[in-house]
C-alpha positions as YAML, in Angstrom:
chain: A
units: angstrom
residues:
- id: 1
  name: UNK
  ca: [-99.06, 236.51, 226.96]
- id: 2
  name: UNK
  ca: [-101.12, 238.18, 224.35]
- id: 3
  name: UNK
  ca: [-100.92, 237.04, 220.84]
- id: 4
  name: UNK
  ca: [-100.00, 239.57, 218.15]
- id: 5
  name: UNK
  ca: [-101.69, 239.51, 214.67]
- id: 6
  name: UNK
  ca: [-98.81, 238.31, 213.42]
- id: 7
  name: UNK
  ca: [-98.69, 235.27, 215.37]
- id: 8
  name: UNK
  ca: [-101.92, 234.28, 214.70]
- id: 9
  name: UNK
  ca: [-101.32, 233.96, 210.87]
- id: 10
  name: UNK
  ca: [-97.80, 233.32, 211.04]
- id: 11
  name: UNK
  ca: [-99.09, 229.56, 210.17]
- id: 12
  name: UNK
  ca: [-101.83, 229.09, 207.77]
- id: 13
  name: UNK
  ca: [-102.61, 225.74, 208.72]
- id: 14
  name: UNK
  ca: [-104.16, 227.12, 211.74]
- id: 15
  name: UNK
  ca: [-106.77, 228.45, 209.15]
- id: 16
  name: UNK
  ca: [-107.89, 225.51, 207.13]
- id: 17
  name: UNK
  ca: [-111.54, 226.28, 206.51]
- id: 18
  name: UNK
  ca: [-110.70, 230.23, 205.27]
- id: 19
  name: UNK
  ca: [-108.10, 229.22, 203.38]
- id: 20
  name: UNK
  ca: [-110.39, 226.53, 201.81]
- id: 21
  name: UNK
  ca: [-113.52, 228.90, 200.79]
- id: 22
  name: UNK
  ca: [-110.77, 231.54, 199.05]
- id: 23
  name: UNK
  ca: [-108.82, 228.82, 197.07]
- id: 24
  name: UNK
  ca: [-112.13, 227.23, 196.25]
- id: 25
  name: UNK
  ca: [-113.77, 231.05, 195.25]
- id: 26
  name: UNK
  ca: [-110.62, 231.93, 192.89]
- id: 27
  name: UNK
  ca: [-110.40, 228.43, 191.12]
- id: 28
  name: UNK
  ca: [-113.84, 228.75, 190.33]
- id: 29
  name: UNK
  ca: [-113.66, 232.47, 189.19]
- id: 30
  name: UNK
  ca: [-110.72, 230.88, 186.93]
- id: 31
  name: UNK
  ca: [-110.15, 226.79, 187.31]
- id: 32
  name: UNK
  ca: [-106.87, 227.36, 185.09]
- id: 33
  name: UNK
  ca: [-104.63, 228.88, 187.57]
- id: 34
  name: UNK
  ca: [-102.41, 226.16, 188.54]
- id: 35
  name: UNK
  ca: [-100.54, 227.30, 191.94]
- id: 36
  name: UNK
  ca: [-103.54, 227.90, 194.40]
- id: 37
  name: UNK
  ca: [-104.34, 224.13, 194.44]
- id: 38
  name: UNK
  ca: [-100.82, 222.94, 195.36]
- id: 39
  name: UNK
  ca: [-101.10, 225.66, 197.81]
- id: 40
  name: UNK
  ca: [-104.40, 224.01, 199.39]
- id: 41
  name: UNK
  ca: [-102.63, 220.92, 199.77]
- id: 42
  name: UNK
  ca: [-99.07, 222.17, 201.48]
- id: 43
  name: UNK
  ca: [-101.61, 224.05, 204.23]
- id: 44
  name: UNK
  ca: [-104.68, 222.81, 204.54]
- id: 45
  name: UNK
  ca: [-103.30, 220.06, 207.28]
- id: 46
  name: UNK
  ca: [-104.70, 221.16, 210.46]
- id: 47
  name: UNK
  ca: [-107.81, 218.33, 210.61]
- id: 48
  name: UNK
  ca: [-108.86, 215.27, 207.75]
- id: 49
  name: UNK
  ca: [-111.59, 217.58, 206.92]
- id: 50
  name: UNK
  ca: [-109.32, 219.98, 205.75]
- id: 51
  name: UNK
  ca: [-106.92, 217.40, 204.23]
- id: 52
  name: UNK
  ca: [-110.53, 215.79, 202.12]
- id: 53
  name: UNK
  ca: [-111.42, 219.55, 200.89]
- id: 54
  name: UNK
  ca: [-107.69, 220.03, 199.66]
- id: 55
  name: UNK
  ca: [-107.57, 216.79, 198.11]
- id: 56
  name: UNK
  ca: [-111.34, 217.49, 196.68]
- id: 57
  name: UNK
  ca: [-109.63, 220.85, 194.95]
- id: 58
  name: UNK
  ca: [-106.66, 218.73, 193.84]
- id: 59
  name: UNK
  ca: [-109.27, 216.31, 191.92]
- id: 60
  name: UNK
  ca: [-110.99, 219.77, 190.67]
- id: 61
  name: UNK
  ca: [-107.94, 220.44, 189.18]
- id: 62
  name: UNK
  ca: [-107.45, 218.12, 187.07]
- id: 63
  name: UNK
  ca: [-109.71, 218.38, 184.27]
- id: 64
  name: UNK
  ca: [-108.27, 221.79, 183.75]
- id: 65
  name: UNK
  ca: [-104.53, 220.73, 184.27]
- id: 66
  name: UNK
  ca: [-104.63, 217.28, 182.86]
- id: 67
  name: UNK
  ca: [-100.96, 216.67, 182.13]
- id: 68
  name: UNK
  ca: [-99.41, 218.35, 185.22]
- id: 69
  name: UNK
  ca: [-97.68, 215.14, 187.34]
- id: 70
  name: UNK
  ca: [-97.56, 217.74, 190.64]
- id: 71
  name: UNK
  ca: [-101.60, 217.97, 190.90]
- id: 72
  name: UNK
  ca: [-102.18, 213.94, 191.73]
- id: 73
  name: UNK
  ca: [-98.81, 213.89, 193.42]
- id: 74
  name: UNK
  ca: [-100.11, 216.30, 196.02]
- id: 75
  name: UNK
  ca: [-103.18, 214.27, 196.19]
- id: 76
  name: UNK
  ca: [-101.08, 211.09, 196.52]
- id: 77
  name: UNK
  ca: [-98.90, 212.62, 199.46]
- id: 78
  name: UNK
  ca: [-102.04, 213.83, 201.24]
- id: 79
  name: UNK
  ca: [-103.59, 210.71, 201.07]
- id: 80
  name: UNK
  ca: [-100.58, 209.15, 202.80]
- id: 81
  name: UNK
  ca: [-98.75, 211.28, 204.89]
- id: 82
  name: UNK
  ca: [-102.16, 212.10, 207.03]
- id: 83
  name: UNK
  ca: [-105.45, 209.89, 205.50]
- id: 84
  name: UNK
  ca: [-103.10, 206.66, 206.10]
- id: 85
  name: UNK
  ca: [-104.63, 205.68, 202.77]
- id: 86
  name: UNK
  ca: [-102.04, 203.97, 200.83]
- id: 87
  name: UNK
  ca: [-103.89, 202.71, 198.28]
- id: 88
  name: UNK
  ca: [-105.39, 206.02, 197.38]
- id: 89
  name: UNK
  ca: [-102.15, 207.48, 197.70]
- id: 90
  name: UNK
  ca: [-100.94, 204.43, 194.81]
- id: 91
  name: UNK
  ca: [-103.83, 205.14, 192.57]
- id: 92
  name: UNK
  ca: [-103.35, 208.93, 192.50]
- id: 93
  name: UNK
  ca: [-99.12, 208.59, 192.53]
- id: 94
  name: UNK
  ca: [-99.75, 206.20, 189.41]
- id: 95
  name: UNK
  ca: [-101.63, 208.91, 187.76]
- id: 96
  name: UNK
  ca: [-98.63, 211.31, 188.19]
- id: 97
  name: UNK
  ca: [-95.96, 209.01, 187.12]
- id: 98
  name: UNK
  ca: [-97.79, 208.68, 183.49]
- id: 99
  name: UNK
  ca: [-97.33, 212.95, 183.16]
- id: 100
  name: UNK
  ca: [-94.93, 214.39, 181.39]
- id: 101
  name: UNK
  ca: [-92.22, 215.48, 183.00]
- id: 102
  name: UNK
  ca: [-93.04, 213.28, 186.63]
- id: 103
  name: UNK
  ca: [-89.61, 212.52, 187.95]
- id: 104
  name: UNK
  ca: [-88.63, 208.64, 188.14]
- id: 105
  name: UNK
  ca: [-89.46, 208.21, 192.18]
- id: 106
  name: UNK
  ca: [-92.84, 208.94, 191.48]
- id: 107
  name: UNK
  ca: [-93.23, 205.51, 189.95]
- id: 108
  name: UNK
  ca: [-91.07, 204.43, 192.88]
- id: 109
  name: UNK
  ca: [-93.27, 205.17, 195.15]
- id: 110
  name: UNK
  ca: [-96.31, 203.82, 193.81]
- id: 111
  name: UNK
  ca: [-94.23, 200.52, 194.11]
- id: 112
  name: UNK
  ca: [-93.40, 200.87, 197.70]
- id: 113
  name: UNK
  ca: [-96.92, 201.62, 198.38]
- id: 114
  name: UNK
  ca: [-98.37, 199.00, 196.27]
- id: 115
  name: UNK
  ca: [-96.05, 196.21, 198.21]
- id: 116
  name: UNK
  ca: [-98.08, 197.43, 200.95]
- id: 117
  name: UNK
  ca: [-101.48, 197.13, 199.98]
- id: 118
  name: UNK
  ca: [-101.31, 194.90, 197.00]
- id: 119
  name: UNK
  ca: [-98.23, 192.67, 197.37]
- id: 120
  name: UNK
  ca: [-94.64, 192.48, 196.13]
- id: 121
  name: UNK
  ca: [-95.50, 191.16, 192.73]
- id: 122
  name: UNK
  ca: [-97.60, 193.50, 191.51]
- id: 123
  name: UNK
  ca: [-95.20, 195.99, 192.65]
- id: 124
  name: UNK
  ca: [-92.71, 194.11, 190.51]
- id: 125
  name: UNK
  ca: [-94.80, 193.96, 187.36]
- id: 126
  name: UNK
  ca: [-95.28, 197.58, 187.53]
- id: 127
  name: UNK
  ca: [-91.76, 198.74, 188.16]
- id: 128
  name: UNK
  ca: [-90.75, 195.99, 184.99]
- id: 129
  name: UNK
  ca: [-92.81, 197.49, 182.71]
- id: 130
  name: UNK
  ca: [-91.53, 201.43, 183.67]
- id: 131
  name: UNK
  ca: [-88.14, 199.86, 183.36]
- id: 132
  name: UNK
  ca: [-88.94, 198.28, 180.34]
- id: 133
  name: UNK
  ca: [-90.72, 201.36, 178.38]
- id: 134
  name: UNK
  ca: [-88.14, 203.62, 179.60]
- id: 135
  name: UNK
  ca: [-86.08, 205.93, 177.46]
- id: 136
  name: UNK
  ca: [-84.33, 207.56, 180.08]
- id: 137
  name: UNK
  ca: [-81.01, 205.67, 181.34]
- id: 138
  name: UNK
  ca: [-81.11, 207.14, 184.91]
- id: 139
  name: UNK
  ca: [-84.81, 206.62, 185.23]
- id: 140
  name: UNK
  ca: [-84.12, 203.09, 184.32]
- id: 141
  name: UNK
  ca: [-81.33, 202.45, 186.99]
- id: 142
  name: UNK
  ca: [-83.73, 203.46, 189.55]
- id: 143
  name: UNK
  ca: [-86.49, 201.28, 188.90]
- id: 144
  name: UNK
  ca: [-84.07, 198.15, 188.67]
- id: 145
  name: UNK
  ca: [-82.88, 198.92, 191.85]
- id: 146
  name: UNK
  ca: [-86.73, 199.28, 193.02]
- id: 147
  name: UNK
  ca: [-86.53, 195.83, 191.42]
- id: 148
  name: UNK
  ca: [-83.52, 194.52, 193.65]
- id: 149
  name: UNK
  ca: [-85.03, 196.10, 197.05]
- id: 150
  name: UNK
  ca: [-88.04, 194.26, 195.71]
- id: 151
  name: UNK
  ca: [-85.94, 190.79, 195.56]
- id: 152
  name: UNK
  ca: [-84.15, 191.23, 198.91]
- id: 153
  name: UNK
  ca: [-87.79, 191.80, 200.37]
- id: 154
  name: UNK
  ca: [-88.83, 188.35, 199.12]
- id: 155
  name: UNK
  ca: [-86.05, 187.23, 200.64]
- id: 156
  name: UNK
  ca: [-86.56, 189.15, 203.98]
- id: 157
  name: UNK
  ca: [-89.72, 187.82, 204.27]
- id: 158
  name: UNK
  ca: [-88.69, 184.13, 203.70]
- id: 159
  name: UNK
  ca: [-86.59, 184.59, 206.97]
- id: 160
  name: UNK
  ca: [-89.23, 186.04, 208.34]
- id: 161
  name: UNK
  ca: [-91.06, 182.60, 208.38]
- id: 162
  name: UNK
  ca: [-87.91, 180.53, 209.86]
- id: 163
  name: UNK
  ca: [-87.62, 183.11, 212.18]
- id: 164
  name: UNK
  ca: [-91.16, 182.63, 213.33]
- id: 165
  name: UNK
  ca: [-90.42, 178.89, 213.31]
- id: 166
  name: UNK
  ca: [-87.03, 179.05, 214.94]
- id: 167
  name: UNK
  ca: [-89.29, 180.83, 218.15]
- id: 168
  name: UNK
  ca: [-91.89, 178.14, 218.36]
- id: 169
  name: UNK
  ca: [-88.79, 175.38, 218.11]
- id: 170
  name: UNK
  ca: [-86.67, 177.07, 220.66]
- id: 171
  name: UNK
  ca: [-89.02, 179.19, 222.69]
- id: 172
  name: UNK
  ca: [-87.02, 182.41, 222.59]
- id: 173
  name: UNK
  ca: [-86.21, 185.04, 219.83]
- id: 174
  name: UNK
  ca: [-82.97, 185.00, 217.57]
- id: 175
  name: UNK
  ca: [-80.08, 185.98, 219.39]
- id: 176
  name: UNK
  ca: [-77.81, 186.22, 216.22]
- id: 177
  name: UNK
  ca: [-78.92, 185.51, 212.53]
- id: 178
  name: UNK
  ca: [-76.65, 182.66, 212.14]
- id: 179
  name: UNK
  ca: [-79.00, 180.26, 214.80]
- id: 180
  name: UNK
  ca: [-81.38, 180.05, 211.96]
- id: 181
  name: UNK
  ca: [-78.80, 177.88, 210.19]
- id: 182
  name: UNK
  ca: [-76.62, 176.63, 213.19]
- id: 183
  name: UNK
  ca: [-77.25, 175.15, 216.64]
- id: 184
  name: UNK
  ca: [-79.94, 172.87, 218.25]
- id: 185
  name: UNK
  ca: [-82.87, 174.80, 216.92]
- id: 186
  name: UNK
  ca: [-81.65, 175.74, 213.07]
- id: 187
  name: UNK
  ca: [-84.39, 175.21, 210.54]
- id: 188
  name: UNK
  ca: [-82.74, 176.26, 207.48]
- id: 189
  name: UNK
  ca: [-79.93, 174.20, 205.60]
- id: 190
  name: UNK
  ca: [-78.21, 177.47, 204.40]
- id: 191
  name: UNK
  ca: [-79.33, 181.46, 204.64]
- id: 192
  name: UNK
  ca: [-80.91, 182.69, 201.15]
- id: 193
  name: UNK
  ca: [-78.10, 185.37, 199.23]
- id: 194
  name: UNK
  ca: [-78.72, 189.01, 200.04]
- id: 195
  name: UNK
  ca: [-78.86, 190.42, 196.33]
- id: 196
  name: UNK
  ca: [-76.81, 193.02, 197.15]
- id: 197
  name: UNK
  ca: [-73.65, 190.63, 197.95]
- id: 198
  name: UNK
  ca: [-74.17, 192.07, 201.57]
- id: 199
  name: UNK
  ca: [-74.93, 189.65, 204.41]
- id: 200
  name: UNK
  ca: [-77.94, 189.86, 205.99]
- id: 201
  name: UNK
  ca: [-78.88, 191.27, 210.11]
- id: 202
  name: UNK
  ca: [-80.74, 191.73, 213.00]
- id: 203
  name: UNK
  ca: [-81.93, 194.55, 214.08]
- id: 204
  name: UNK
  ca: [-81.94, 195.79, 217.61]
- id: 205
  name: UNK
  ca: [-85.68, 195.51, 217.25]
- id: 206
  name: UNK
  ca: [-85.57, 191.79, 215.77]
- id: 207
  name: UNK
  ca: [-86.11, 192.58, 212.65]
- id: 208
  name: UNK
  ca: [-84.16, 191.05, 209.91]
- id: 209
  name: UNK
  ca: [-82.93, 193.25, 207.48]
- id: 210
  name: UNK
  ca: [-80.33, 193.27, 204.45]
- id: 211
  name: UNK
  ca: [-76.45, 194.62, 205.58]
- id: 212
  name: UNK
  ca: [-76.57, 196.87, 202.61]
- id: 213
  name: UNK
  ca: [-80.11, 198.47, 203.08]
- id: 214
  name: UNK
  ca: [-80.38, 198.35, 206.86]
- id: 215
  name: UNK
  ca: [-84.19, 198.60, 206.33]
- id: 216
  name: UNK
  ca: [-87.56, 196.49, 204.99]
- id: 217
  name: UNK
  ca: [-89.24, 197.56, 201.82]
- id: 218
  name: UNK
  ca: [-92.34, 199.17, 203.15]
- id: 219
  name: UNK
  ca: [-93.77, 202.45, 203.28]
- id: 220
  name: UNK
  ca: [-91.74, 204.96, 206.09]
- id: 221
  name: UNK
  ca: [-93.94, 207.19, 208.03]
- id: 222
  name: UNK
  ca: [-92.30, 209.60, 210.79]
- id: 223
  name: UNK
  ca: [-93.64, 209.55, 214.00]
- id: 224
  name: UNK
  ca: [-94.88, 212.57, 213.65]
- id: 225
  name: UNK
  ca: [-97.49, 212.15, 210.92]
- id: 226
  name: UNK
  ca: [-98.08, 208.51, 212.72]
- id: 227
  name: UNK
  ca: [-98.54, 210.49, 216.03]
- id: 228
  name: UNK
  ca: [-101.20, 212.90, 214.17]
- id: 229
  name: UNK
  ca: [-103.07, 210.32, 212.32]
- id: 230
  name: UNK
  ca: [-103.86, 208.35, 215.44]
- id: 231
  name: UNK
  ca: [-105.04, 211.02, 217.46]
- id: 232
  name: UNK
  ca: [-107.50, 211.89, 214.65]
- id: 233
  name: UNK
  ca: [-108.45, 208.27, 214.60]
- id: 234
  name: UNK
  ca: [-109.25, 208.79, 218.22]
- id: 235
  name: UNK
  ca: [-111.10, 211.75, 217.86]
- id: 236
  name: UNK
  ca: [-113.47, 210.11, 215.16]
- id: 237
  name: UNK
  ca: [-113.70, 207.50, 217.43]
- id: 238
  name: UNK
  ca: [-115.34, 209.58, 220.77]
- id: 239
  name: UNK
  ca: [-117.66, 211.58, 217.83]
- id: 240
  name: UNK
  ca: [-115.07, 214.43, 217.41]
- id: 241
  name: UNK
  ca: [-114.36, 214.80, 214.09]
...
């Protein structure tokens, strides 16, 4: 069936490259127009080069928009969601969360990534300090809660380790949480608090997780943009991209 004309720009991302050259012609002709940027980086998703050229007109933009938290959070999302570069995505998320006006995830989110890349504890020193210089009540609930995923994380990962241990002692994986503590094979005396007041459980993967959170603190990614990143890994691989 024959495409109409319609179809074939019913999604922009389909034309990276065009739309690239026109948002790079008008914020040249006038770099203080603020929208065309952001719109760069919502379409411009169809390869990495068009993700780099988006994020290289999101940079542009801000020595022209310097106090504008949306610019480097575009950048920061880009970065993530489909360069699979989480510490670029941390450094340009940080820059948003000092704007005025950048909402209180922002800062969130530079911690999730950060355990990531960095580690837990420089995730916690960061979200301290934003709790710690901020003003706003709410804000400050959210990154002491950042602060208390943070903690059950450490915590996670300590089981983590007597999990590893309990399958070299007993050659299997954990049935139930409790054999880490009970049983032929236990290595631990008592399981560490969840700092929630939950208890803590295993997934149907293995994984060991907090009752209350039912996840680990690490970046999500949906399958989808995990799907797309590796087949542009694969295509850069054979000399494709």
């Amino acid at each position: 069936m024959r495409r109409s004309a319609g179809a074939e720009t019913s999604n922009p991302a389909r034309h990276g490259p065009l739309l690239g050259r026109l948002v790079d012609v008008v914020t040249t002709v006038d770099p203080w127009v603020g929208h065309p940027y952001r719109f760069a980086a919502h379409w411009m998703t169809g390869s990495p080069e068009d993700v780099r050229f988006a994020n290289r007109l999101l940079e542009r933009s801000f020595e022209y928009h310097p106090d504008d938290w949306r610019n480097p959070f575009y950048l920061g999302f880009n970065r993530f969601f489909y360069l699979g570069d989480n510490q670029g995505a941390a450094d340009a998320l940080d820059r948003a969360a000092g704007l005025p006006g950048a909402p209180a995830y922002v800062g969130r989110l530079v911690a999730r990534l950060r355990a990531d890349t960095a580690g837990l504890e420089t995730s916690a020193t960061f979200l301290a300090e934003l709790a710690r210089a901020s003003e706003d009540p709410q804000a400050r609930a959210q990154y002491e809660a950042a602060l208390l995923e943070i903690d059950t994380e450490r915590r996670a990962r300590f089981l983590d380790e007597a999990q590893q241990q309990f399958r070299r002692r007993a050659g299997r994986d954990l049935a139930r949480i409790d054999e880490l503590v009970r049983g032929p094979h236990a290595v631990l005396e008592r399981l560490p608090d969840e700092p929630h007041g939950d208890v803590w459980e295993l997934t149907d993967e293995g994984r060991i997780v907090s009752g209350r959170l039912r996840r680990r603190y690490e970046p999500f990614v949906h399958e989808n943009d995990l799907r797309r990143r590796q087949s542009w890994a694969r295509q850069a691989e054979d000399g494709e991209l």
